[in-house]
C-alpha positions in Angstrom: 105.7 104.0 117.5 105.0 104.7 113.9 102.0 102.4 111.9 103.7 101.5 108.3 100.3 101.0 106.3 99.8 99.6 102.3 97.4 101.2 100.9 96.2 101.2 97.0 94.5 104.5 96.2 92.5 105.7 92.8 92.3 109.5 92.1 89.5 110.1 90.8 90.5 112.4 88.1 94.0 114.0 87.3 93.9 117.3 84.6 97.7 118.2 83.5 98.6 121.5 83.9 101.7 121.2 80.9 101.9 120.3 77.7 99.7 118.3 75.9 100.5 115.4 73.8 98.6 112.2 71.8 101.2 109.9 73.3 101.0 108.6 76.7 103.6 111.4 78.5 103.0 112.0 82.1 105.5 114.3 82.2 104.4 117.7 84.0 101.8 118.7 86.8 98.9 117.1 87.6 96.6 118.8 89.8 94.4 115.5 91.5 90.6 115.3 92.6 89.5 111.9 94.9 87.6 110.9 97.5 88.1 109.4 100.7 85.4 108.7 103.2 83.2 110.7 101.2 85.3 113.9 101.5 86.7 115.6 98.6 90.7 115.9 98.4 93.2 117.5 95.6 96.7 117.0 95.6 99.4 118.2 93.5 102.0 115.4 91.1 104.9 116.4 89.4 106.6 114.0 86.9 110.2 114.7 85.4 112.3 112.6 83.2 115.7 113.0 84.5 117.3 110.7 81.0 115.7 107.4 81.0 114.2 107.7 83.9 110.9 109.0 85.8 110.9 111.1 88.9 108.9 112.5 90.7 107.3 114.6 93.7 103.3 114.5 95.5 102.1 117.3 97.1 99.4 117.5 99.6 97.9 120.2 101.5 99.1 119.2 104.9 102.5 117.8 103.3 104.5 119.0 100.8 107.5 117.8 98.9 107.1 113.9 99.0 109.4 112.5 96.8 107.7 109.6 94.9 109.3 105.9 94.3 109.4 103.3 91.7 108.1 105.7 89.1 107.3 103.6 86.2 105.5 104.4 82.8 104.6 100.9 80.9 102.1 100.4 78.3 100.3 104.0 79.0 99.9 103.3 83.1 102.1 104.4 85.3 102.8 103.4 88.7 104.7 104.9 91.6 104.9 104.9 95.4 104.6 107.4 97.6 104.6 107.8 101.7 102.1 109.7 103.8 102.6 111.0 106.9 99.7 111.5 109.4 100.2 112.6 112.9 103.0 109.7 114.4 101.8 107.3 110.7 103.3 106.6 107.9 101.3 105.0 105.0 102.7 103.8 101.8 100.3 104.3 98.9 100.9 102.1 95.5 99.0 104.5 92.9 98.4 102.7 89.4 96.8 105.7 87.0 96.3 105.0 83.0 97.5 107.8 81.4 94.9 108.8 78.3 96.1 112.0 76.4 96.4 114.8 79.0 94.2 112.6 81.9 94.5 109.8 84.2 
């Protein structure tokens, strides 16, 4: 049976890996530094704007591909959900990152 788990999670520091702009655009990839437990951990975030809105996909180094939900850009933050997967668990993280030039 598979766990469903909330979790809130704060990278620690995001450097962006496209263009850079003055505005708040998180548009591009983000290669991610953060700890858990102690232990360093990167991951990889891509932002597109498909028209109006923001897409998006999370990679990690044991899972690749994880298409991200609710992506929202308000007020310089932007928010998003994304699921994952460990052994027979699924945890949904809620990220919240203030985006500042070309950093979270």
């Amino acid at each position: 049976m598979k766990a469903l788990l909330s979790a809130a999670i704060v990278l620690g520091l995001c450097g962006v890996a496209g263009a850079r702009n003055e505005k708040a655009n998180p548009v591009g990839t983000w290669q991610c530094e953060y700890e858990i437990g102690g232990q360093k951990r990167t991951s990889t975030l891509t932002i597109k704007k498909d028209g109006d809105k923001l897409t998006g996909t999370m990679d990690w180094a044991d899972q690749k591909g994880e298409k991200l939900k609710d992506v929202k850009l308000k007020d310089g933050v932007l928010t998003f959900s994304a699921v994952r997967k460990f052994m027979d668990n699924e945890i949904a993280l809620d990220y919240k990152l203030t985006v500042e030039k070309d950093k979270f």
